[in-house]
C-alpha positions as CSV (number, residue, x, y, z in Angstrom):
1,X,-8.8,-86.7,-38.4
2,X,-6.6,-84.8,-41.1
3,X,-4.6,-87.5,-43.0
4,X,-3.5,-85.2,-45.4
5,X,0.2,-83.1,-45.9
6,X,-1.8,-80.7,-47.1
7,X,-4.3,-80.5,-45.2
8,X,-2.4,-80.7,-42.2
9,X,-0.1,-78.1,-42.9
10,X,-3.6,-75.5,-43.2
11,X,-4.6,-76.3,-40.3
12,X,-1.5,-75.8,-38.1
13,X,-0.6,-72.3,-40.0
14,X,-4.5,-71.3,-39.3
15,X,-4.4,-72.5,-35.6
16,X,-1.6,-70.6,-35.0
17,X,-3.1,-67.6,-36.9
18,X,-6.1,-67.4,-35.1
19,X,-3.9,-67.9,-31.5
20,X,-1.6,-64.7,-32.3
21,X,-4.9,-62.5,-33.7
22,X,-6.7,-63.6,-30.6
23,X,-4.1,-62.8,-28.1
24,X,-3.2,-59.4,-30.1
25,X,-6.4,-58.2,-30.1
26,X,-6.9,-59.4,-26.1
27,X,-3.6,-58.5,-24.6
28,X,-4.7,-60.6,-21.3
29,X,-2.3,-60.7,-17.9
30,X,-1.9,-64.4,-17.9
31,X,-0.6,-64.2,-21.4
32,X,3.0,-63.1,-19.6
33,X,2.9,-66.6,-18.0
34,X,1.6,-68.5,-21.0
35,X,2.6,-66.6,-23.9
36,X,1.5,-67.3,-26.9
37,X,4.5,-69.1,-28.9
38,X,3.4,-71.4,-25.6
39,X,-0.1,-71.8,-26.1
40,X,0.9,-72.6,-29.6
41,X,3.2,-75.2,-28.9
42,X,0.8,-76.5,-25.6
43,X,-1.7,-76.6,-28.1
44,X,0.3,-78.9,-31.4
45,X,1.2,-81.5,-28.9
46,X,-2.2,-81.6,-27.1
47,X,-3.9,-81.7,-30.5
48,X,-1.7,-84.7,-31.9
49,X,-2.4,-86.4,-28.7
50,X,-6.0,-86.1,-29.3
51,X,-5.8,-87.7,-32.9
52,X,-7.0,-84.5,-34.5
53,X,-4.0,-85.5,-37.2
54,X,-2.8,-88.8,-38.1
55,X,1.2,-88.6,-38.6
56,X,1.1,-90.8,-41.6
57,X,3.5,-90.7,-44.4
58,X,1.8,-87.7,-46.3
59,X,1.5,-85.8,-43.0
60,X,5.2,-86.9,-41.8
61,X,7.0,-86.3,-44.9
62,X,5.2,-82.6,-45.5
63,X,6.3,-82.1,-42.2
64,X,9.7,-83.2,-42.4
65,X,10.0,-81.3,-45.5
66,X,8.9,-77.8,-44.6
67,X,10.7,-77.9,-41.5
68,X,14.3,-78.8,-43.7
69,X,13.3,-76.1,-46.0
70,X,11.7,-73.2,-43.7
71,X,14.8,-73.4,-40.9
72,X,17.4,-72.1,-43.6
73,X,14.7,-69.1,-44.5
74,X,14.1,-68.3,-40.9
75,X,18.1,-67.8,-40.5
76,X,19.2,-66.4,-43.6
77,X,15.8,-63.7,-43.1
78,X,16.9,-63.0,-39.5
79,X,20.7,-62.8,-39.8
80,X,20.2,-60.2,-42.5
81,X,19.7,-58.1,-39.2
82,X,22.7,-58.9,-37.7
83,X,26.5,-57.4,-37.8
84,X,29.0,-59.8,-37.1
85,X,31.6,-56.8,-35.6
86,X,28.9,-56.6,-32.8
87,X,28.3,-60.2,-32.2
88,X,31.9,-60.6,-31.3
89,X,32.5,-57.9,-29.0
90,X,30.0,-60.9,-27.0
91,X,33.8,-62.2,-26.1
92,X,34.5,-65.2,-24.1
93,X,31.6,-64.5,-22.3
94,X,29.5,-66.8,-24.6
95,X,31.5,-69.2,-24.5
96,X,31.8,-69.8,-20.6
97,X,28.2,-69.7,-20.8
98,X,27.9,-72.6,-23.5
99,X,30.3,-74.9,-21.0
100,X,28.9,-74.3,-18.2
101,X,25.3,-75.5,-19.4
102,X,27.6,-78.4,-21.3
103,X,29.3,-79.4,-17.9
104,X,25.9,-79.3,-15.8
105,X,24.2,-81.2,-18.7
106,X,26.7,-84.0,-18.4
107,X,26.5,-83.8,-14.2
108,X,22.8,-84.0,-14.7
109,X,23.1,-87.5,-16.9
110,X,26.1,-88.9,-14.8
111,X,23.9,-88.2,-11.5
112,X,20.1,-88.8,-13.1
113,X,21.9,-92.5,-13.9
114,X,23.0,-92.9,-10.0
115,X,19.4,-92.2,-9.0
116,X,17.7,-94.4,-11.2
117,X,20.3,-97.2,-11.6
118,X,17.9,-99.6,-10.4
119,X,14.9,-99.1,-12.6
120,X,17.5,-99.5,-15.9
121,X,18.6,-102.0,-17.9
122,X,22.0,-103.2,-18.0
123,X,23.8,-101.2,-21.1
124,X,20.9,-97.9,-20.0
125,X,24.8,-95.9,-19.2
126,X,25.4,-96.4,-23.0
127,X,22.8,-94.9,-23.9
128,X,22.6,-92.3,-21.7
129,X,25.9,-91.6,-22.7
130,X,24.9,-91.5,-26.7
131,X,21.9,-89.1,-25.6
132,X,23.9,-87.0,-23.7
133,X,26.1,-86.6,-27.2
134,X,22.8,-85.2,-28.9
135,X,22.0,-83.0,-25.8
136,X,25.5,-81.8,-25.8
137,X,26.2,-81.2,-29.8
138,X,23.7,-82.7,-31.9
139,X,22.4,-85.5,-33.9
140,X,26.0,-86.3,-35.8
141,X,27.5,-86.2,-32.0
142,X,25.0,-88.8,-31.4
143,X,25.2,-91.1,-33.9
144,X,29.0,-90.8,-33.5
145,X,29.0,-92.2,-29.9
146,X,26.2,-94.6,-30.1
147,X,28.7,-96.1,-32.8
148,X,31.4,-95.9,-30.9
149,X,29.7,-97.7,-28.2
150,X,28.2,-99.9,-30.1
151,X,24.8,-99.5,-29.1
152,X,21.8,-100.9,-30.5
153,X,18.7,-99.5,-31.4
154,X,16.7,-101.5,-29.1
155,X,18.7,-100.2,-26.0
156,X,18.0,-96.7,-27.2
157,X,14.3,-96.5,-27.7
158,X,13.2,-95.0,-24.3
159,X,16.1,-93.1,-24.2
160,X,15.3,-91.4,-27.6
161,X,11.8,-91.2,-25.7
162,X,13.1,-89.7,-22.7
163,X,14.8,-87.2,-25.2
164,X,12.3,-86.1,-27.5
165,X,9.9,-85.6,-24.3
166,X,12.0,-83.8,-22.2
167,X,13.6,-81.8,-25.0
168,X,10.2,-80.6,-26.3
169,X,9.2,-79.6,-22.5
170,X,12.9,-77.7,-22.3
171,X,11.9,-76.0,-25.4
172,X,8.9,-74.7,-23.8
173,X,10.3,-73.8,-20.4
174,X,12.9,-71.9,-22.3
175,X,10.1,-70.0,-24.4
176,X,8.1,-69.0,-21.1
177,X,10.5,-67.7,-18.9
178,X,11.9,-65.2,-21.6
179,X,9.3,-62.9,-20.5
180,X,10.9,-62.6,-17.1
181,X,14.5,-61.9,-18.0
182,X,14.1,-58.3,-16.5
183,X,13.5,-59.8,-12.6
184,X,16.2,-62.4,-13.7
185,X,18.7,-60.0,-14.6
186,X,17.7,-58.1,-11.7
187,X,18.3,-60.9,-9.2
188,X,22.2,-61.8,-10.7
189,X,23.1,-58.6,-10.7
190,X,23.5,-58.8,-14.5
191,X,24.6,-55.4,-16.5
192,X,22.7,-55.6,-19.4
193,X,23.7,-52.7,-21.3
194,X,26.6,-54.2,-23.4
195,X,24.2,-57.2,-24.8
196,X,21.5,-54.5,-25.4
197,X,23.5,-52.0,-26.2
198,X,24.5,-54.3,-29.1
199,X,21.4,-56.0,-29.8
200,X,20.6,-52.6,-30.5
201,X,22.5,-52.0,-32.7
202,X,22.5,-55.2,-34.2
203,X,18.6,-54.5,-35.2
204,X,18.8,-50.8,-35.6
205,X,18.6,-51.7,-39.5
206,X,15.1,-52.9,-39.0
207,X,13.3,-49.9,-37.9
208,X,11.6,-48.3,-40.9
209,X,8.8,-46.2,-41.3
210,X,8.0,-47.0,-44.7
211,X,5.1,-49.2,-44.9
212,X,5.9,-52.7,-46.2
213,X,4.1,-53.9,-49.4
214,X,3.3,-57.2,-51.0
215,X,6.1,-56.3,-53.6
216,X,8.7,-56.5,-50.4
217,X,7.3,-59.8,-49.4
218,X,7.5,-61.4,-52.4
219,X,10.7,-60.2,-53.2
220,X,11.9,-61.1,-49.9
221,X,9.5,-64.3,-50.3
222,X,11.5,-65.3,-53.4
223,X,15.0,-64.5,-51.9
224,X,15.1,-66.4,-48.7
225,X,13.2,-69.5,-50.8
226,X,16.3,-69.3,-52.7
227,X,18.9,-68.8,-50.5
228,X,17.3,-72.2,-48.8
229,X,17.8,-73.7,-51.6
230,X,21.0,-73.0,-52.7
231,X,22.4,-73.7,-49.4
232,X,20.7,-77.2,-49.4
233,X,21.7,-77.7,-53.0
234,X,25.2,-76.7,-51.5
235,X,25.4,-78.9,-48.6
236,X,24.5,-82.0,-50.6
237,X,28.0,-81.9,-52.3
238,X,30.6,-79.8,-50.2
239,X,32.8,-82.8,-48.8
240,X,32.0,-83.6,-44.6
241,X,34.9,-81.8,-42.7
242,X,35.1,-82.9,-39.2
243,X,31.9,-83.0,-37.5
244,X,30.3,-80.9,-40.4
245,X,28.1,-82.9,-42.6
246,X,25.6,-81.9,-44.8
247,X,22.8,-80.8,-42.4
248,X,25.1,-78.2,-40.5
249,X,26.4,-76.7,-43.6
250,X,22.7,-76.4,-44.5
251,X,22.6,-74.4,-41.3
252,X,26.5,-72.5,-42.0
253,X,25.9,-71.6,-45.6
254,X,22.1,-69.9,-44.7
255,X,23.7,-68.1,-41.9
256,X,27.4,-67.4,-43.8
257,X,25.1,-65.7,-46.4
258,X,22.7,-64.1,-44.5
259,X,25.6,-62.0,-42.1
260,X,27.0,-61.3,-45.5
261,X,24.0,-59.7,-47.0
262,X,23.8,-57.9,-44.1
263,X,26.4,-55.8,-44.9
264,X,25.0,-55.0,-48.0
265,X,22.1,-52.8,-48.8
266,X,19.9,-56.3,-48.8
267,X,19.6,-55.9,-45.3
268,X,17.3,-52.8,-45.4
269,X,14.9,-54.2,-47.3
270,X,11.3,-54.0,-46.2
271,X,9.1,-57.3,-45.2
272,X,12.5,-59.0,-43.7
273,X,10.8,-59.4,-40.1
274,X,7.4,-60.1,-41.3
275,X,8.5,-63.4,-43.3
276,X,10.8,-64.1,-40.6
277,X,8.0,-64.1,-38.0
278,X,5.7,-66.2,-39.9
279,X,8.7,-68.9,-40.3
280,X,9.8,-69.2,-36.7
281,X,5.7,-69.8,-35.7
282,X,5.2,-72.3,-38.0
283,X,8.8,-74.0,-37.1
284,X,7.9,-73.8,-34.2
285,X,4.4,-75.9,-33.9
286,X,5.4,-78.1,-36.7
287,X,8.6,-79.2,-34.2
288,X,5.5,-79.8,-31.6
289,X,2.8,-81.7,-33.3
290,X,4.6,-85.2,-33.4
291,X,5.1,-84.8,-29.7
292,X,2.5,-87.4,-28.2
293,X,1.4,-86.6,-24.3
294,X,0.4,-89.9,-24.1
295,X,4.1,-91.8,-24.4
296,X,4.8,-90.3,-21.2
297,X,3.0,-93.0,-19.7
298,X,4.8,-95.7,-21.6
299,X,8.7,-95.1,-20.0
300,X,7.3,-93.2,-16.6
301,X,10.9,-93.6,-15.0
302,X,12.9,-92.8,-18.2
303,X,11.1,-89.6,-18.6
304,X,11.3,-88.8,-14.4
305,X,15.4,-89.2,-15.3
306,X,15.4,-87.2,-17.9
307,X,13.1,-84.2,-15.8
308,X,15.6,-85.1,-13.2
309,X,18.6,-84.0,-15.5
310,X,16.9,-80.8,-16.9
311,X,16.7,-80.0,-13.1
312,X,19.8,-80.0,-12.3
313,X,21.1,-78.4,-15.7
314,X,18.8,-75.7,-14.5
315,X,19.9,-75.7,-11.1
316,X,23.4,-75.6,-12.0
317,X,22.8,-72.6,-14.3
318,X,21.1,-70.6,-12.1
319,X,24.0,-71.1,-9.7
320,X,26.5,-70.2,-12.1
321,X,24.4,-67.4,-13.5
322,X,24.0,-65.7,-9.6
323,X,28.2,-66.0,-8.9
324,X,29.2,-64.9,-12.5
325,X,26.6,-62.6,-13.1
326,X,24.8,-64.1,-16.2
327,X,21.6,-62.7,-17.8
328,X,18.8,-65.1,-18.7
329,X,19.1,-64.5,-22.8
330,X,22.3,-65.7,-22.6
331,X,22.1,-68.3,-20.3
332,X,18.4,-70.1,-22.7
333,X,20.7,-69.9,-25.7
334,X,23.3,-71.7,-24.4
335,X,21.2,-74.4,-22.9
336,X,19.6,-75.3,-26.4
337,X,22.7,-74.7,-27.9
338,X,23.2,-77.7,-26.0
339,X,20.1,-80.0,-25.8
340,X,18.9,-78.3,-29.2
341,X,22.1,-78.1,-31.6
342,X,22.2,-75.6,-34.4
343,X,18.8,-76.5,-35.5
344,X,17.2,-75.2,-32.2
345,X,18.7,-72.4,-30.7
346,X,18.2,-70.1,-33.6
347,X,14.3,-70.7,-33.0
348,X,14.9,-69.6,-29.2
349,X,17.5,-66.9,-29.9
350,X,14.4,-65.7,-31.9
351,X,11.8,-65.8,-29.3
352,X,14.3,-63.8,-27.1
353,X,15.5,-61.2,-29.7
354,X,16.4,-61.9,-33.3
355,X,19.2,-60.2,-33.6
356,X,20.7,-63.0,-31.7
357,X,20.3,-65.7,-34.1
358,X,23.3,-65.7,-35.1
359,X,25.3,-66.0,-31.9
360,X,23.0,-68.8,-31.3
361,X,24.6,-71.0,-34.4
362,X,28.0,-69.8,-33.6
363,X,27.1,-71.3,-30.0
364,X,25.5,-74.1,-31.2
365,X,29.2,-75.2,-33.3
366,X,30.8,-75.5,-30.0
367,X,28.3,-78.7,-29.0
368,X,29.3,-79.8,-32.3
369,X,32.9,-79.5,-31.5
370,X,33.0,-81.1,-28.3
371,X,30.0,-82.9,-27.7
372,X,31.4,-86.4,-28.7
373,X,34.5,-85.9,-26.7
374,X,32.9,-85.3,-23.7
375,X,30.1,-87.4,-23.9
376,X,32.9,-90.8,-24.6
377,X,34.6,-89.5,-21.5
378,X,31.5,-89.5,-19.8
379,X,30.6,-93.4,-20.7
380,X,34.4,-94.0,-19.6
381,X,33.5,-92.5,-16.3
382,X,29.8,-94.5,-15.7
383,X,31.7,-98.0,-17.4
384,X,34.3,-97.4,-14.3
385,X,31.3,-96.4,-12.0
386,X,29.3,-99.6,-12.3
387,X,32.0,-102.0,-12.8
């Protein structure tokens, strides 16, 4: 058993090394219904739920602490790719998109609460609605409603179970079906060709022919390390405004300074994508390896509910997507957008296309927005209901 930060952390970057040189080299069939980022993230949680790594201080905190620091890399690297004149030509598109997974996110809780009524405890609508915050904005939305209702943390520990399990599922539903956005597209009726047109564009700075060298990564090494910093220096005293504390400006300023340096000549630099890439696959099974397969059993009909909600968020969407023509890309991003708040949906956006990182934390700020607001109105709506 690896007890060590340390430790821990080689083994998880060689794991998912030796998964992405192995399924390189044999390019399989399967692999396009397990990719992967999948068998990587299959592979964390199944590995923590076998004790092959204790998550112990030393383990948790250099967890904790490359994820905080790595995220801001990952999204100031990938939004030096992007041009913000393209990303808004998106229109309101995006943002009927971001609602719609928003309002079938809240039907899914309101309804997954009828169904199980029985099998909860008395205040269970409280914290379903203080979940359904985090699912709908993030973790500020949450705590802000859970305040507001005044509900305790006993009330809310198999609901935060029911969260993390079925988030970390969503997460790899969302990963898996990217690779079949073509037949989705294809069955909505979706024109692609302005959202490809302008990823293209949006990534045409990141062809090069030049071969990269390990001046470029260090340079670009040293520059994103620093940008992560400075934006987490930053964040720790600009003044909370509105629903923005410290952890989302972490998040603004990486992005605000990425899309600005990708105006400049920064963003042709060589090695961009490389470090980028390694970042989002060790986010990635460092977000899965304190998932444990084994609490499932512990809150059986709290974890149904919450597989019963992602069901009809997904059955919602695909509804939506058929009558108003949406295409898959759009439709994942707005769903973690959701359930995953700005910390998420870049690492999605990225698995889809990269150059649509960016939209993904502009997305991600409506939750922020609204989520509280509908997520009180919601608990106003199951108070009435079960009075």
């Amino acid at each position: 058993m690896i007890q060590t930060g340390f430790g821990f952390l080689s083994f998880v970057l060689l794991f998912t090394a030796v998964v992405l040189v192995v399924t390189n080299k044999y390019p399989f069939k399967f692999y396009k219904f397990l990719p992967p980022v999948i068998m990587i993230y299959i592979g964390a949680m199944v590995m923590f739920t076998c004790g092959v790594w204790e998550m112990n201080e030393s383990v948790s905190n250099t967890r904790a602490d490359v994820i905080n620091n790595l995220v801001p890399v990952m999204i100031f690297l990938m939004c030096l790719r992007c041009n913000l004149k393209e990303i808004v030509k998106l229109g309101p598109r995006l943002t009927l998109t971001f609602f719609s997974a928003t309002f079938s996110i809240a039907l899914g809780f309101i309804l997954s609460f009828l169904i199980f009524r029985g099998f909860f405890e008395s205040d269970t609508h409280l914290a379903f609605s203080a979940m359904a915050a985090g699912w709908m904005g993030g973790t500020q939305n949450f705590l802000a409603v859970k305040s507001a209702l005044g509900v305790s943390d006993e009330s809310m520990t198999y609901t935060l179970l029911m969260g993390n399990i079925n988030y970390s599922m969503l997460i790899m539903f969302l990963v898996a079906v990217g690779g079949f956005a073509a037949r989705f597209n294809t069955w909505t009726k979706t024109d692609v060709t302005p959202i490809e047109k302008i990823c293209s564009r949006l990534g045409e700075s990141a062809r090069k022919e030049e071969r990269t060298t390990y001046l470029d990564l260090m340079l670009i090494l040293g520059m994103s390390m620093t940008v992560s910093a400075v934006s987490q220096y930053l964040s720790t005293i600009l003044p909370r405004v509105g629903f923005i504390d410290a952890s989302i400006w972490k998040i603004l300023l990486a992005t605000f300074i990425g899309i600005g340096f990708a105006l400049t000549s920064v963003g042709k630099l060589r090695g961009i994508d490389e470090i980028s890439n390694i970042s989002l696959y060790l986010i990635l099974i460092l977000t899965a390896s304190n998932v444990n397969l084994a609490a499932l059993i512990n809150a059986p009909v709290y974890i149904l509910a919450g597989f019963v909600i992602l069901l009809i968020h997904v059955g919602i969407m695909l509804l939506l997507a058929k009558v108003f023509r949406l295409d898959l890309y759009t439709c994942g991003i707005a769903s973690i957008a959701n359930v995953g708040g700005v910390a998420s949906a870049p690492i999605i956006a990225a698995t889809y296309d990269k150059n649509l990182v960016s939209v993904s934390v502009l997305m991600s700020l409506l939750g922020d927005i609204s989520g509280t607001f509908i997520a009180l109105g919601m608990a106003q709506l199951l108070i009435k209901i079960i009075s």
